[in-house]
C-alpha positions in Angstrom: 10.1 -5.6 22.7 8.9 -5.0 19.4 10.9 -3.2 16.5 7.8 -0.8 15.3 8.6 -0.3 11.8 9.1 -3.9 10.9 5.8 -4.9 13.0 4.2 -2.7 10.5 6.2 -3.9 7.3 5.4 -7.2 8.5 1.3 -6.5 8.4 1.6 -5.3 5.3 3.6 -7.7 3.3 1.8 -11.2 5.3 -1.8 -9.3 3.8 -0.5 -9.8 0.6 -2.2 -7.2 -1.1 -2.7 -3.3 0.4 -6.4 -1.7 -1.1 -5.5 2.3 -2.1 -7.9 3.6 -1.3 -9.7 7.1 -2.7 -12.6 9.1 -2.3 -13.7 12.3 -3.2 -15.7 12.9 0.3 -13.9 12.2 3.7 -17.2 10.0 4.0 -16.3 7.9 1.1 -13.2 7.3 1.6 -13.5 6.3 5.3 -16.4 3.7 4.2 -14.2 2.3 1.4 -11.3 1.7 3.8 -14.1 0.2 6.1 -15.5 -2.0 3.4 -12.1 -3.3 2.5 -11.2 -4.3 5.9 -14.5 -6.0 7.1 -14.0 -8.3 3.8 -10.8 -9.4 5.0 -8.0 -6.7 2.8 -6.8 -5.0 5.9 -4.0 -3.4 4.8 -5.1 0.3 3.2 -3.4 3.1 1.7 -5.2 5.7 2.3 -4.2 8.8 -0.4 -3.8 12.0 0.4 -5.9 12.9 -2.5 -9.0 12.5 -0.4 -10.5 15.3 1.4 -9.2 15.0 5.6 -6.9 12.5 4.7 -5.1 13.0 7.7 -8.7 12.4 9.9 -9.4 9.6 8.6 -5.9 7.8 9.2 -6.4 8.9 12.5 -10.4 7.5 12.8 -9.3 4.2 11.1 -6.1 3.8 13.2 -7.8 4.3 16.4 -11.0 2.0 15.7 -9.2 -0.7 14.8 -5.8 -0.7 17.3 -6.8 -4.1 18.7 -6.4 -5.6 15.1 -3.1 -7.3 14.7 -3.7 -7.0 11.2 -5.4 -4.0 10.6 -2.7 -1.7 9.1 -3.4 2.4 8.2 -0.9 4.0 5.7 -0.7 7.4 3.7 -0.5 7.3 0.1 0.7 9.9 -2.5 2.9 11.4 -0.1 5.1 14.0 -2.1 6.4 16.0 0.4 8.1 16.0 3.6 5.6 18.1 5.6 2.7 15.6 4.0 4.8 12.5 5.4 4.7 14.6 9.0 1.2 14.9 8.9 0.4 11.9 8.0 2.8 10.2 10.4 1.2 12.8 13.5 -2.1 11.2 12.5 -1.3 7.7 12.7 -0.1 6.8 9.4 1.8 3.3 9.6 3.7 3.4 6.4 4.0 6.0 3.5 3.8 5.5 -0.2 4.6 7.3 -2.7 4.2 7.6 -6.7 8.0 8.7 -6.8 10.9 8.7 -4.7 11.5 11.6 -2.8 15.0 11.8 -0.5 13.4 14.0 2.4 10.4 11.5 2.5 12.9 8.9 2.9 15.0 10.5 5.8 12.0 11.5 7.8 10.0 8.1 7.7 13.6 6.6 9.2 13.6 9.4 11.5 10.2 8.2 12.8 10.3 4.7 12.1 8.0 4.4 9.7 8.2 2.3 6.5 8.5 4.1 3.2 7.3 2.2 -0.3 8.3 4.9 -2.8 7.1 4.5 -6.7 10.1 3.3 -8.9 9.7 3.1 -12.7 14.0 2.5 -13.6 16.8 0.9 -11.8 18.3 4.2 -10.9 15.3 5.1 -8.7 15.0 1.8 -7.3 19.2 2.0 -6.4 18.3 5.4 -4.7 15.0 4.2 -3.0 17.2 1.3 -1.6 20.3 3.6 -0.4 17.9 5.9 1.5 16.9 2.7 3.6 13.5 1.8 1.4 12.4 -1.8 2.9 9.6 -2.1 0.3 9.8 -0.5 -3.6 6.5 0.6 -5.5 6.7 -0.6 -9.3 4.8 2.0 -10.9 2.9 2.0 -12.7 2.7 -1.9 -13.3 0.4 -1.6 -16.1 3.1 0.4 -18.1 6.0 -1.9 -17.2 4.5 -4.6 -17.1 5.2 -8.1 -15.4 8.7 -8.7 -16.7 9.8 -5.7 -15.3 9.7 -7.6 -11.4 12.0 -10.3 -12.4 14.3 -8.0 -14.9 14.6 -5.8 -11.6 15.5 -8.6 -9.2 19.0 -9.4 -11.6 20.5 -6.5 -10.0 18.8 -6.1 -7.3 17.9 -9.6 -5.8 17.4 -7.9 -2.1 14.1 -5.4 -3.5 10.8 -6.2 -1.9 8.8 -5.4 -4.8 5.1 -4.0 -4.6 3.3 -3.7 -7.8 0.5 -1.1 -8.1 -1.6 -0.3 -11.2 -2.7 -3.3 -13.2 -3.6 -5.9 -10.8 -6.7 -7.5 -10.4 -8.1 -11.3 -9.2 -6.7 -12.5 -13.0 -3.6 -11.8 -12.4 -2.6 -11.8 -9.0 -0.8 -15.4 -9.3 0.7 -14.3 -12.3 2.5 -11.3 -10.9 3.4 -13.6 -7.5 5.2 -16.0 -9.9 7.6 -12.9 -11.1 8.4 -12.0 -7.8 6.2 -9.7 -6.4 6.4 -9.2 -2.3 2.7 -7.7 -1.8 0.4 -6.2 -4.2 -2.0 -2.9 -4.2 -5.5 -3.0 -5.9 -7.1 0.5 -6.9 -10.3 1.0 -8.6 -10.9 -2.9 -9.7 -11.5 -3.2 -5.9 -13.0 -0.4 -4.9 -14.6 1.0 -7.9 -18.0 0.4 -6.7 -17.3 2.7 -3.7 -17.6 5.7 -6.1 -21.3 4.7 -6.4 -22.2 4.6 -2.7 -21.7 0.5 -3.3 -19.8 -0.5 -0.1 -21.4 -4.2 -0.2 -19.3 -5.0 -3.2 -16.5 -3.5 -2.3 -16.3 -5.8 0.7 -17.6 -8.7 -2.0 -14.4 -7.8 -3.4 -12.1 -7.9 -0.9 -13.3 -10.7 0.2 -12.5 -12.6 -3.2 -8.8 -10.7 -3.2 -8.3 -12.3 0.4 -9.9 -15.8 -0.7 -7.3 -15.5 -4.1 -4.6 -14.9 -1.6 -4.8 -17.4 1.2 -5.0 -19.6 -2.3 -1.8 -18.5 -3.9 0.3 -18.4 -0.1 -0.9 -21.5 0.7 
């Protein structure tokens, strides 16, 4: 037996760090996730910001099922109906830039992990009463790194993911605070944007190499 929302919870946090991805074709977006995961960052968050966001959640879900590792999410989920769609289409997990209560009872209602974007202790206190396994510090640029240990005084129990503001540099560095699991935008897949998938699997493959360093 297998508890399905913490098998996916579990993919997520042991790759360290989840690649968000964008695109502003279905076509690039789908590559980008594609380039991520063949250099070794197999943990994507695909927005909903991307043209068929739901289709290509469902394309990437199904191609790579057999991957233990390999895990699909939805990201910039605002909306209940979003978080359905996404969830119909395969979406493992569901991020969000803010916390959103109806989000939050229908990814329990479905199993499905929820990582909504806190900026204050009051929306991390709500994220964690609606049953949020993992918070999203957002954006990590503005609050910077002393924000992950400040936030782990009162609330020692938050898994923590910081998005905005990471790259290679500083990956250790936001670890060392007490980050669970990291996401990287544009400083990974940048290049996408530019047709450029070999170097966004270059990337990943020096964001998983700067992992496996830092866990050991």
């Amino acid at each position: 037996m297998t508890l399905q929302k913490f098998e996916y919870l579990n993919r997520v946090v042991n790759a360290g760090v989840v690649s968000v991805v964008r695109g502003s074709t279905k076509e690039e977006a789908y590559k980008t996730a594609e380039a991520c995961i063949q250099g070794g960052v197999k943990a994507i968050e695909l927005t909903f910001t991307a043209p068929h966001a739901d289709r290509i959640i469902g394309e990437l879900t199904e191609k790579y099922q057999s991957d233990s590792e390999v895990v699909i999410g939805a990201g910039t989920v605002l909306d209940p109906a979003t978080a359905r769609i996404a969830i119909i289409a395969g979406a493992q997990f569901i991020v969000s830039p803010s916390f959103n209560s109806d989000v939050a009872k229908l990814c329990n209602l479905y199993a499905i992990p929820y990582v909504p974007g806190c900026m204050t202790p009051n929306d991390v206190q709500d994220a964690l009463s609606y049953g949020a396994d993992v918070i999203k510090v957002f954006p990590g640029s503005v609050v910077g790194q002393g924000m992950v240990s400040a936030l782990h005084g009162p609330f020692p129990q938050a898994n923590l993911m910081i998005t905005g503001g990471v790259n290679l540099e500083n990956m250790q560095e936001w670890f060392d605070k007490g980050a669970t699991v990291l996401g990287a935008g544009s400083n990974l897949t940048g290049a996408a944007s530019d047709g450029d998938y070999v170097t966004v699997t270059e990337n990943a493959k020096k964001y998983r190499a700067e992992i496996k360093r830092i866990k050991g």
